[in-house]
ZAMINU-679423 format. One record per residue (C-alpha): residue number from 0; x, y, z. Coordinates in steps of 0.1 Angstrom, whole numbers, plus 5000, padded with zeros to 4 digits. Example, Ala and Ser with C-alpha at 12.3 -4.5 7.8 and 13.67 -1.06 7.14 Angstrom:
<sites>
<site><num>0</num><x>5123</x><y>4955</y><z>5078</z></site>
<site><num>1</num><x>5137</x><y>4989</y><z>5071</z></site>
</sites>
This chain:
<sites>
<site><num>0</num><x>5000</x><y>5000</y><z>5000</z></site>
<site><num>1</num><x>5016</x><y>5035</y><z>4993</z></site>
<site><num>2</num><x>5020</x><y>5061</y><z>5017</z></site>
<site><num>3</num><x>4991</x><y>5083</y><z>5001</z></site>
<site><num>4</num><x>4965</x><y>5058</y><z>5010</z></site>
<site><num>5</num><x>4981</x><y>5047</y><z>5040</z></site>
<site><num>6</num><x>4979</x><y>5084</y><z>5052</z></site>
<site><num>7</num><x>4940</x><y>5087</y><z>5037</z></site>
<site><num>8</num><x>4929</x><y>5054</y><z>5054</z></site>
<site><num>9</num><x>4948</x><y>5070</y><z>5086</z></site>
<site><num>10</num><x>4929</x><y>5102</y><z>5090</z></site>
<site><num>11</num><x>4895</x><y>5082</y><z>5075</z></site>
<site><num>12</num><x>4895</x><y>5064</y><z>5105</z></site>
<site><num>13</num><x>4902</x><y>5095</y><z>5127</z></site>
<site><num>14</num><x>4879</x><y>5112</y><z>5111</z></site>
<site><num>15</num><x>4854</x><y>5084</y><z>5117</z></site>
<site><num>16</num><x>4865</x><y>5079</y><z>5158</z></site>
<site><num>17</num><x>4866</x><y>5119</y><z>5163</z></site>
<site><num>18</num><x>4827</x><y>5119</y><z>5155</z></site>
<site><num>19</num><x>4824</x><y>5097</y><z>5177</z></site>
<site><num>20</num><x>4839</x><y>5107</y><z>5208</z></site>
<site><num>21</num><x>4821</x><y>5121</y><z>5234</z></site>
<site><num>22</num><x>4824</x><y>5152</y><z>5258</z></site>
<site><num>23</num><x>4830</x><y>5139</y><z>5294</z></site>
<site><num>24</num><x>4807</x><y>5146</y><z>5319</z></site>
<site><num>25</num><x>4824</x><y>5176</y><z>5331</z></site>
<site><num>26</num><x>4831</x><y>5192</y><z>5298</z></site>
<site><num>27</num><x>4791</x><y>5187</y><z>5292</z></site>
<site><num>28</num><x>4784</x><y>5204</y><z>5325</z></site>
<site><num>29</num><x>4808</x><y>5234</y><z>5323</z></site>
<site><num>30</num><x>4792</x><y>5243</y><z>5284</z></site>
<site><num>31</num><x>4755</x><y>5239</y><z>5300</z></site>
<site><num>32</num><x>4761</x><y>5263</y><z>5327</z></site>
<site><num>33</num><x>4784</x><y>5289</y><z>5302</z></site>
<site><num>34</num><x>4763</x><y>5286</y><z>5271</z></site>
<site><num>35</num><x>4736</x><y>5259</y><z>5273</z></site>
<site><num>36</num><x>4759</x><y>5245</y><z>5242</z></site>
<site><num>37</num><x>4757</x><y>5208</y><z>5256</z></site>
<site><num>38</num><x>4740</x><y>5187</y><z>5234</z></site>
<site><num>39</num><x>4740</x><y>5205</y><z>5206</z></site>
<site><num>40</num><x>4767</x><y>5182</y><z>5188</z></site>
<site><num>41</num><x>4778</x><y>5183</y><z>5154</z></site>
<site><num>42</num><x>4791</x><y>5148</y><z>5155</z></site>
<site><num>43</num><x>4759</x><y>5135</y><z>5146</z></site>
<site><num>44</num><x>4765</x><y>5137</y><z>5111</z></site>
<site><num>45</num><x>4790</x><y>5116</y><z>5092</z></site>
<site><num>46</num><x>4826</x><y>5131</y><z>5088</z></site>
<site><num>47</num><x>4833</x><y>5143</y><z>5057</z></site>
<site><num>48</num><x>4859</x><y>5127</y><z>5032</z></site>
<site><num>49</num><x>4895</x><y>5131</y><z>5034</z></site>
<site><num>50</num><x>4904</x><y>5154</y><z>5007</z></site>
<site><num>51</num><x>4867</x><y>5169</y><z>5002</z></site>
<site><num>52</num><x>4875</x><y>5204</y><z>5017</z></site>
<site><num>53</num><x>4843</x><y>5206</y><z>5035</z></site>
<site><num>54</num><x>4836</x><y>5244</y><z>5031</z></site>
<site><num>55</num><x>4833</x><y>5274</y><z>5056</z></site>
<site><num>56</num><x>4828</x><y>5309</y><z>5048</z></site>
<site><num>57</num><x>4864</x><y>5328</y><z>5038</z></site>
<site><num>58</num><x>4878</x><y>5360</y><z>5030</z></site>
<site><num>59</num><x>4904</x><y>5376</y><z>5018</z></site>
<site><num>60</num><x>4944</x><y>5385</y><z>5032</z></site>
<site><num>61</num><x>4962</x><y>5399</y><z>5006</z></site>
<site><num>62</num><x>4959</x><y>5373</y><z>4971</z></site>
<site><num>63</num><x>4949</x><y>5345</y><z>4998</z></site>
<site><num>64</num><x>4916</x><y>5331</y><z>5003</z></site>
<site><num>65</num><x>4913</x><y>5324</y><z>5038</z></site>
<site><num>66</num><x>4885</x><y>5304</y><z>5057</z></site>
<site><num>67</num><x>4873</x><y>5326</y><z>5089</z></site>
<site><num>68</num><x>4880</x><y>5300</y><z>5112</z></site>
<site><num>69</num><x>4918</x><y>5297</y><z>5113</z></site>
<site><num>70</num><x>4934</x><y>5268</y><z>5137</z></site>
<site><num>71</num><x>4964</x><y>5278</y><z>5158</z></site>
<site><num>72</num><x>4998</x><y>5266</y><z>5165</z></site>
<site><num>73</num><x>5001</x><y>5269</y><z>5203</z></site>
<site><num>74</num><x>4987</x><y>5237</y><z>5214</z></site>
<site><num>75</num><x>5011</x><y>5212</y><z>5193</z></site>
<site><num>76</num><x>5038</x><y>5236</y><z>5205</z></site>
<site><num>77</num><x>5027</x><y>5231</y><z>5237</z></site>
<site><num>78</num><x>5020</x><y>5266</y><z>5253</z></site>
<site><num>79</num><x>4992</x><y>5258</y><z>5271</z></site>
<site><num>80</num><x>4987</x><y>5294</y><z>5286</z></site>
<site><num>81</num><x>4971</x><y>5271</y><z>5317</z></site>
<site><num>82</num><x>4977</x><y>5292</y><z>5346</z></site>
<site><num>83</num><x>4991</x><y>5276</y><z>5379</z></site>
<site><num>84</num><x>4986</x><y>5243</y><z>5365</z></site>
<site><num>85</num><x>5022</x><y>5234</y><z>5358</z></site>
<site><num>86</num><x>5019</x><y>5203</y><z>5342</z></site>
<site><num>87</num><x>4995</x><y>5211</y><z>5309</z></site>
<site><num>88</num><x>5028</x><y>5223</y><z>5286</z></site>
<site><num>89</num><x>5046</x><y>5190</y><z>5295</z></site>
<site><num>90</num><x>5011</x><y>5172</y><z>5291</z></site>
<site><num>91</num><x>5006</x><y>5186</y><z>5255</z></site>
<site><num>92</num><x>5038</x><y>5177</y><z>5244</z></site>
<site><num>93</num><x>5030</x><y>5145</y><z>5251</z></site>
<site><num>94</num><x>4997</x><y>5143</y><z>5231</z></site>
<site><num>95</num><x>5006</x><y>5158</y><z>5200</z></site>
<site><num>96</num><x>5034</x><y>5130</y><z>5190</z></site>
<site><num>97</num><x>5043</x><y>5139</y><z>5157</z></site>
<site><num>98</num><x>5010</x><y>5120</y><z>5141</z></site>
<site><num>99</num><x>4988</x><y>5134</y><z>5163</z></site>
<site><num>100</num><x>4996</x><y>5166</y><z>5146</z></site>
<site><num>101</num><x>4997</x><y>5156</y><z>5114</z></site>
<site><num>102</num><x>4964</x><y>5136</y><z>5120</z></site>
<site><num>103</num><x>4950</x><y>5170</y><z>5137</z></site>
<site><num>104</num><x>4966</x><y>5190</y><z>5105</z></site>
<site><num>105</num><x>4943</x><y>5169</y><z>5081</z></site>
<site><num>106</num><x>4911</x><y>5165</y><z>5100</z></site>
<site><num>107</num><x>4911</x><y>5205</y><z>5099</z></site>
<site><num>108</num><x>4913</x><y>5211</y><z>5067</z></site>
<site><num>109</num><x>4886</x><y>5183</y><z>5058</z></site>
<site><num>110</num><x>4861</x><y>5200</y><z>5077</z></site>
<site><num>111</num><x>4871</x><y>5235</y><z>5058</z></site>
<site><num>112</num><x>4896</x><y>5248</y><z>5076</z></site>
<site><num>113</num><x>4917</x><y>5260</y><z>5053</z></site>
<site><num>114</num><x>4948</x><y>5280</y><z>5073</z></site>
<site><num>115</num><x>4970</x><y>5276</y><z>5101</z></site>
<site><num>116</num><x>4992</x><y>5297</y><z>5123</z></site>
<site><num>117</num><x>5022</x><y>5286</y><z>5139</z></site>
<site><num>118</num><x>5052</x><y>5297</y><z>5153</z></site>
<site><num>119</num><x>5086</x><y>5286</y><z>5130</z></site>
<site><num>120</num><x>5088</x><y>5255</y><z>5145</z></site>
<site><num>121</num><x>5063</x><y>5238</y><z>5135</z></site>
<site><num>122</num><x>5078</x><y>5244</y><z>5097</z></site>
<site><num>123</num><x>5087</x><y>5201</y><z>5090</z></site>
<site><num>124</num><x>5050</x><y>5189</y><z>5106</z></site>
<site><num>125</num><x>5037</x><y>5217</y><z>5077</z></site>
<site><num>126</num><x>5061</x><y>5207</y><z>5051</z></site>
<site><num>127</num><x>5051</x><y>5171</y><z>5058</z></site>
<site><num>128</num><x>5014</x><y>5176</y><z>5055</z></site>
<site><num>129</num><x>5014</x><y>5195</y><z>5025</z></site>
<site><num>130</num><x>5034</x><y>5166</y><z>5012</z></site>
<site><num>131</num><x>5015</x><y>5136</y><z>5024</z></site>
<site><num>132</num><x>4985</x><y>5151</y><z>5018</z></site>
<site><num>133</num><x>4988</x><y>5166</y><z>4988</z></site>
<site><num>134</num><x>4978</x><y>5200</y><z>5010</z></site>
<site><num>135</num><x>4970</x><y>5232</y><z>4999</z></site>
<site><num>136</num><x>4967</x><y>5243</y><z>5039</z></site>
<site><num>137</num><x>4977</x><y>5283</y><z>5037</z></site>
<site><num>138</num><x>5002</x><y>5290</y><z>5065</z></site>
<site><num>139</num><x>5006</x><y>5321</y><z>5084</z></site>
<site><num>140</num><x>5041</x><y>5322</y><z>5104</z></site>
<site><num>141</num><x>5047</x><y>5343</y><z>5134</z></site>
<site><num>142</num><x>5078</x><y>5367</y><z>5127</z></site>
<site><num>143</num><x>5105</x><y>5374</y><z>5155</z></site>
<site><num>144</num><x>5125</x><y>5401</y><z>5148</z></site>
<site><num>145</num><x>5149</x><y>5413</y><z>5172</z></site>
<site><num>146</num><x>5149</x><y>5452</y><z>5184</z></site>
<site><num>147</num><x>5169</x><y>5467</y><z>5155</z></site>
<site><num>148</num><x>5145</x><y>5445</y><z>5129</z></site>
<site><num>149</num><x>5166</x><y>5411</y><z>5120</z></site>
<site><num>150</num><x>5144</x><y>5397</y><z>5100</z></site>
<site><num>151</num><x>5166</x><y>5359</y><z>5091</z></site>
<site><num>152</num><x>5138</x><y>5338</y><z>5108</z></site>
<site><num>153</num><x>5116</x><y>5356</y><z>5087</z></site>
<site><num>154</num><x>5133</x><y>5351</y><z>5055</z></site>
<site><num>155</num><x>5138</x><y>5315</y><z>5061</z></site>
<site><num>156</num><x>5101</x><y>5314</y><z>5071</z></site>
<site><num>157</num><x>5097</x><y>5325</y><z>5036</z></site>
<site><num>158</num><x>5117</x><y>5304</y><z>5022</z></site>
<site><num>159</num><x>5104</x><y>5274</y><z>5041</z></site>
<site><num>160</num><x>5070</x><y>5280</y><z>5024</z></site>
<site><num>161</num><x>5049</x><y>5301</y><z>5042</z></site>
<site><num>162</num><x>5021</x><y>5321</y><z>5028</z></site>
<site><num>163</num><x>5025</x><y>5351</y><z>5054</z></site>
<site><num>164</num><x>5039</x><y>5361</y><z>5077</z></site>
<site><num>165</num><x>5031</x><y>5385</y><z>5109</z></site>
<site><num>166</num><x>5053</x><y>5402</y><z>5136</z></site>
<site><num>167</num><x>5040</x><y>5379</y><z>5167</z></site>
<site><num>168</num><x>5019</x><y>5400</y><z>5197</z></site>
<site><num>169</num><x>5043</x><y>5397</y><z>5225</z></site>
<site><num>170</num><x>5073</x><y>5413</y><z>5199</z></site>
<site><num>171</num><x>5047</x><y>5438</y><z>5185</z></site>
<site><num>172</num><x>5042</x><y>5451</y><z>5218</z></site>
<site><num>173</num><x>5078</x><y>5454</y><z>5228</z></site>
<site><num>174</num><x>5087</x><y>5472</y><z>5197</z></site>
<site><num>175</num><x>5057</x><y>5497</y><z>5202</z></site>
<site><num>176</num><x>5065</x><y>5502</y><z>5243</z></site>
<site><num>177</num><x>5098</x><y>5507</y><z>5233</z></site>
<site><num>178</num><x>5091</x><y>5530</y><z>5206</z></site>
<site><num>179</num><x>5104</x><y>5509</y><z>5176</z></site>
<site><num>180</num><x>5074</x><y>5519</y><z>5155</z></site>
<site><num>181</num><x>5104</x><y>5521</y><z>5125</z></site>
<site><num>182</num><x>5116</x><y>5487</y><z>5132</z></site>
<site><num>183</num><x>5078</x><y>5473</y><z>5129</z></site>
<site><num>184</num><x>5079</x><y>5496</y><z>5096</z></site>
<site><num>185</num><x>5111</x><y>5479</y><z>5081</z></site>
<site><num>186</num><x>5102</x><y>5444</y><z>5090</z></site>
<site><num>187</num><x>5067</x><y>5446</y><z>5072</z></site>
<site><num>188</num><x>5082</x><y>5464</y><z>5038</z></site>
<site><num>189</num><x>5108</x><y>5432</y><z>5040</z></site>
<site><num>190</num><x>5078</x><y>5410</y><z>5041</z></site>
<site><num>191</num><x>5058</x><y>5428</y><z>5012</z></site>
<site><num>192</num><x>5088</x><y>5431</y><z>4994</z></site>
<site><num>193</num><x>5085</x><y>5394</y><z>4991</z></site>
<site><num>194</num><x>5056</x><y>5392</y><z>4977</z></site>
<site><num>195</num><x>5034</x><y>5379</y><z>5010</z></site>
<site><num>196</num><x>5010</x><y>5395</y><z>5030</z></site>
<site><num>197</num><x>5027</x><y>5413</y><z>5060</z></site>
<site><num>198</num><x>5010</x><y>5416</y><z>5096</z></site>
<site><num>199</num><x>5019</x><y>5431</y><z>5128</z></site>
<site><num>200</num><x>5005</x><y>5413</y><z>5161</z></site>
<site><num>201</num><x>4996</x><y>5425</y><z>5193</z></site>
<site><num>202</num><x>4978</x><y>5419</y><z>5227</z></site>
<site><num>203</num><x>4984</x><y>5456</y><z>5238</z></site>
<site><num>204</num><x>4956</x><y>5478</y><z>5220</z></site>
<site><num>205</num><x>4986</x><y>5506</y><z>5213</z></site>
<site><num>206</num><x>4998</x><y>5484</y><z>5187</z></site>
<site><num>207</num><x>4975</x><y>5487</y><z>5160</z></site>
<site><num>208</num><x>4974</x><y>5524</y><z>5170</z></site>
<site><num>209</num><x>5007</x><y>5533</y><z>5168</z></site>
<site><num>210</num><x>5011</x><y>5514</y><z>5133</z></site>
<site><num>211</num><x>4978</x><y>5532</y><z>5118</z></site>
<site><num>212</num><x>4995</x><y>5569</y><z>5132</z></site>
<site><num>213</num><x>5022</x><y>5563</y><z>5117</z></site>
<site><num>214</num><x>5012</x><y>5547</y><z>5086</z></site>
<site><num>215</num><x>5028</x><y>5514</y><z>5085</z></site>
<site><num>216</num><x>5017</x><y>5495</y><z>5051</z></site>
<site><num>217</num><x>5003</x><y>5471</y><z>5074</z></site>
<site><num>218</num><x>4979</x><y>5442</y><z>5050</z></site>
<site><num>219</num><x>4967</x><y>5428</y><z>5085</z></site>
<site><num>220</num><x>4967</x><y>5427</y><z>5120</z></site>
<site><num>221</num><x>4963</x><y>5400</y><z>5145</z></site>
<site><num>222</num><x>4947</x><y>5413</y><z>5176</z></site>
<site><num>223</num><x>4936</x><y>5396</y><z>5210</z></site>
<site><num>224</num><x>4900</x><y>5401</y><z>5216</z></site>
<site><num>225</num><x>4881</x><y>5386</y><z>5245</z></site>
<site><num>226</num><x>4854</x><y>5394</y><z>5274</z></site>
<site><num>227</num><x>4866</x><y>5397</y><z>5309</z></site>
<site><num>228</num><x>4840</x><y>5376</y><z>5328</z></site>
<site><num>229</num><x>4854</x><y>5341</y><z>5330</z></site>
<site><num>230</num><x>4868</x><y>5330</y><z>5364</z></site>
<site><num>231</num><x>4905</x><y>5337</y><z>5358</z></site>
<site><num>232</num><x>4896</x><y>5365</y><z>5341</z></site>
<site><num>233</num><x>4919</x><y>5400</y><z>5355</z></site>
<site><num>234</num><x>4914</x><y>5412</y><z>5387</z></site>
<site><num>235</num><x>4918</x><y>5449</y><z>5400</z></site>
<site><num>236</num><x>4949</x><y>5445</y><z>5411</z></site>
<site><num>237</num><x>4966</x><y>5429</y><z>5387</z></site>
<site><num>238</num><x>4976</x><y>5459</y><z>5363</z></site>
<site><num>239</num><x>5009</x><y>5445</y><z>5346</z></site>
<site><num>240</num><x>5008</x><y>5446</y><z>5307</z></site>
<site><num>241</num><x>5001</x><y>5411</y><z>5289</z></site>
<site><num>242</num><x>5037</x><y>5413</y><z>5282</z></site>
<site><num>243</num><x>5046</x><y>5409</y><z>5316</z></site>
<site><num>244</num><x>5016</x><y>5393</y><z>5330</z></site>
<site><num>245</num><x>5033</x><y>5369</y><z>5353</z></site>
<site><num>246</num><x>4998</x><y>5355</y><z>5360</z></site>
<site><num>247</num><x>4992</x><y>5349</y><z>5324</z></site>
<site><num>248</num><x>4950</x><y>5349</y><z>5328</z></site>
<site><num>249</num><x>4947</x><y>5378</y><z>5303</z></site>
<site><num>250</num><x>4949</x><y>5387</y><z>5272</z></site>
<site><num>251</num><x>4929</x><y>5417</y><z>5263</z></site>
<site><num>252</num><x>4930</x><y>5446</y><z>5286</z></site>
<site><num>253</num><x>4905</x><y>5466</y><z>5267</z></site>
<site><num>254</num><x>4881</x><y>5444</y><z>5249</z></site>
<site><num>255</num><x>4857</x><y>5473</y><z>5244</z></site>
<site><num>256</num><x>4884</x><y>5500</y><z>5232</z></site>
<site><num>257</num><x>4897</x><y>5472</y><z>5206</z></site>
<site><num>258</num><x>4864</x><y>5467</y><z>5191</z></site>
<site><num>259</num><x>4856</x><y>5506</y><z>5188</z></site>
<site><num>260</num><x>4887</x><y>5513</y><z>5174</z></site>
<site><num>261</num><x>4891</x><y>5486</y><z>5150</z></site>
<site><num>262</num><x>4858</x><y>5494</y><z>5136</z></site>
<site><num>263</num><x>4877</x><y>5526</y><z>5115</z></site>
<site><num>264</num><x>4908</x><y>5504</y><z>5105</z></site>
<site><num>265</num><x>4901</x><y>5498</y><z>5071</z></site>
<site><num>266</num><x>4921</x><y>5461</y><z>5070</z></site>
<site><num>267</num><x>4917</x><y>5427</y><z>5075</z></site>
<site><num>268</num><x>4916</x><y>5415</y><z>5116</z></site>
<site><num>269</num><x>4926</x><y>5383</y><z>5129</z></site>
<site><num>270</num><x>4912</x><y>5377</y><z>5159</z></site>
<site><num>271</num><x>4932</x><y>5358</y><z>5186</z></site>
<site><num>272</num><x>4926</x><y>5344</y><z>5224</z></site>
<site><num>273</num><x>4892</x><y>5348</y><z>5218</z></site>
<site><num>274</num><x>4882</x><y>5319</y><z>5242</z></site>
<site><num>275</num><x>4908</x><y>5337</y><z>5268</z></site>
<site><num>276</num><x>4930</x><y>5300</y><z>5261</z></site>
<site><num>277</num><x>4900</x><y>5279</y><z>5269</z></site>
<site><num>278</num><x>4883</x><y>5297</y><z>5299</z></site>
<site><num>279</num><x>4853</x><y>5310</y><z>5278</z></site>
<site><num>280</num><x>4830</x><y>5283</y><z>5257</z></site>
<site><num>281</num><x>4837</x><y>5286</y><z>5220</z></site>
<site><num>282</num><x>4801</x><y>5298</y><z>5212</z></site>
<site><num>283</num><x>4797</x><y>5330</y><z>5231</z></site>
<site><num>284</num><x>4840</x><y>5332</y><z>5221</z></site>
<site><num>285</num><x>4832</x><y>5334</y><z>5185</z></site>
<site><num>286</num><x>4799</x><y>5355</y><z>5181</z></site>
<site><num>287</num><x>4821</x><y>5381</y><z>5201</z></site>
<site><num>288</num><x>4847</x><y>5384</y><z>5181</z></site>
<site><num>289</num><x>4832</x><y>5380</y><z>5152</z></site>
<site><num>290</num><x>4802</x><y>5402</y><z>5166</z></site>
<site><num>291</num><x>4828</x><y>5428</y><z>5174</z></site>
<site><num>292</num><x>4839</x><y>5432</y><z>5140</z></site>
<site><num>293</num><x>4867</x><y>5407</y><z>5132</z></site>
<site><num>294</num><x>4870</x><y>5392</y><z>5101</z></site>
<site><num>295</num><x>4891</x><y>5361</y><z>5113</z></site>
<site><num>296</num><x>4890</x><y>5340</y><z>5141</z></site>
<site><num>297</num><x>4921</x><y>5319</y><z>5150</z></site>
<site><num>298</num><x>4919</x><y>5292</y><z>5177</z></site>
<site><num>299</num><x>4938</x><y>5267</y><z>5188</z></site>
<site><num>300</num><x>4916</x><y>5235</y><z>5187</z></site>
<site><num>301</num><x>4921</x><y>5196</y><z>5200</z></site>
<site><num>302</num><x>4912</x><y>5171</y><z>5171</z></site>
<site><num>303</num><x>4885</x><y>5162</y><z>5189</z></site>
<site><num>304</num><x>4871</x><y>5199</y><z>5191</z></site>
<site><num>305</num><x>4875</x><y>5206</y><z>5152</z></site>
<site><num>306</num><x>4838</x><y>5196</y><z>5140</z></site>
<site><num>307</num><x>4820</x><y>5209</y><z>5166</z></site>
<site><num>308</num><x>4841</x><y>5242</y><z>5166</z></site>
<site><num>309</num><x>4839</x><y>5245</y><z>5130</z></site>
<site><num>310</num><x>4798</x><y>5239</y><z>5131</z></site>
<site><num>311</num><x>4799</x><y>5266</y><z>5158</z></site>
<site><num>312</num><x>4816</x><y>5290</y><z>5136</z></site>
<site><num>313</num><x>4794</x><y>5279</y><z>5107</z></site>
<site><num>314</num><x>4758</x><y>5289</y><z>5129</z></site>
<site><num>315</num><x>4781</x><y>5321</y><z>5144</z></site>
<site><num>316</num><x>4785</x><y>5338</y><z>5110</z></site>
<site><num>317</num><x>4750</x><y>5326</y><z>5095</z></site>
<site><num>318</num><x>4735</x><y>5348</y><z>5123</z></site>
<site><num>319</num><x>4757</x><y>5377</y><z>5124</z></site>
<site><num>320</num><x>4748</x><y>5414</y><z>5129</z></site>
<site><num>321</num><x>4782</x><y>5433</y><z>5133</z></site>
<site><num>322</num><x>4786</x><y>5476</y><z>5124</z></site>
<site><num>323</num><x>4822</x><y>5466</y><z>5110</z></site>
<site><num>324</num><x>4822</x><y>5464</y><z>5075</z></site>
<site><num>325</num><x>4835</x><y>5434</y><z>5062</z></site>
<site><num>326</num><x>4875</x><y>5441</y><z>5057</z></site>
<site><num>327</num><x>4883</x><y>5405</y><z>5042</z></site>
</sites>
């Protein structure tokens, strides 16, 4: 048997145990009492093929057609942004072996999901999957430039195949609190001048600010957006900025300043931590964000989450009333 049916009969069957799985008991619970979700399962209906790029709605970043739902990189990294619980990163790494991700990779993009974000080290489980899979999954890499605007993990993110590439949050917010708006300008005419659509990322609403005043030829921004009333969510005294948030339980200081003032930048939004990592039930996560005027969600997602998140998103955007326009 070749490898290309081994891998299809692989992620068939995953496909087919994945519908099947059930929510334990205390997932069921927590969604009742945050949503009244439970129950309301999309793994009734048969998986879709392997291959058969089950659709969701997309728009555009740059030349690239983009579903709204995008799946991120930080879980098969491992950064489990889990609070006090210590153990979650080590406990991660340990779940997505190598064909876990690749198995995760391909059940995504059967049930539409057509783009992933990662951080650069992910590049050989993307290279692997576009291989085995004959793959057109778009990939959007996070950028690391140091403070004077190094940009060789970004060129060898390029070269390496990505599709774009974006300045990641906790840099972007560095270089704007140390007023390196010129080094967020240089990095993102490197990235355009390679043909691919460049972004700037932030968790600190100043970002996107200080890149519109001064005009940076941004083609999108990824920016956190999230409500403040889950458990963990930021109390009063904790007033450290994310990028120093030894607590790590927050993500979006300003929720309501991010919306109003994205709603008059005229480019496409990527919408990250919307589910504050995990704390707030993917429902009521993604009619916010997408409510609030983003025109991209990404989340990070288990394989075992990917149908039911993606039917989520699918009722989400069939309902929507937003004031943003559209920007992708």
């Amino acid at each position: 048997m070749s490898g290309k049916h081994t891998r299809r009969a692989f992620v068939r069957g995953a496909l087919a145990a994945t519908a099947a799985a059930a929510m334990s008991r205390e997932e069921e619970a927590l969604l009742a009492q945050a949503d009244g979700s439970a129950g309301t399962s999309a793994e009734a209906k048969p998986p879709p093929e392997p291959g058969s790029r089950n659709t969701l709605p997309t728009g555009k970043i740059g030349k690239l057609q983009v579903s709204r739902l995008i799946i991120g990189g930080n879980l098969i990294a491992g950064f489990a942004h889990s609070r006090e619980l210590l153990y979650v990163s080590r406990l991660l790494r340990h779940y997505f072996t190598e064909e876990k991700i690749l198995e995760t990779l391909a059940l995504a993009e059967a049930y539409g999901v057509n783009c992933i974000n990662t951080n650069p080290t992910a590049t050989r489980f993307i290279q692997r999957h576009r291989k085995e899979c004959n793959s057109k999954m778009l990939w959007i890499v996070q950028g690391y430039p140091d403070a004077k605007g190094d940009v060789k993990g970004i060129a060898k993110s390029i070269d390496d195949g990505a599709d774009a590439v974006y300045i990641q949050g906790n840099i972007g917010d560095r270089l704007v609190e140390g007023g390196k708006i010129d080094v967020i300008d240089k990095v993102v005419r490197y990235i355009k001048s390679r043909g691919l659509p460049a972004g700037v990322g932030g968790h600190c609403l100043d970002v996107p600010k200080a890149c519109e005043k001064a005009g940076v030829p941004v083609d999108f921004y990824a920016k956190t957006l999230h409500t403040s009333d889950y458990f963990t969510a930021r109390r009063p005294d904790q007033t450290a900025s994310v990028v120093n948030n030894r607590d790590d339980n927050y993500w979006c200081t300003d929720p309501a300043g991010t919306i109003d003032f994205m709603k008059g930048v005229a480019k496409p939004w990527i919408a990250y931590k919307v589910m504050a990592a995990g704390a707030i039930p993917p429902r009521k996560a993604f009619a916010h964000a997408f409510g609030g005027g983003a025109d991209f969600i990404l989340a990070g997602m288990f394989d075992f989450q990917i149908a039911k998140d993606v039917h989520i998103a699918k009722q989400v955007l069939a309902g929507l009333k937003r004031e943003r326009p559209w920007r992708a």
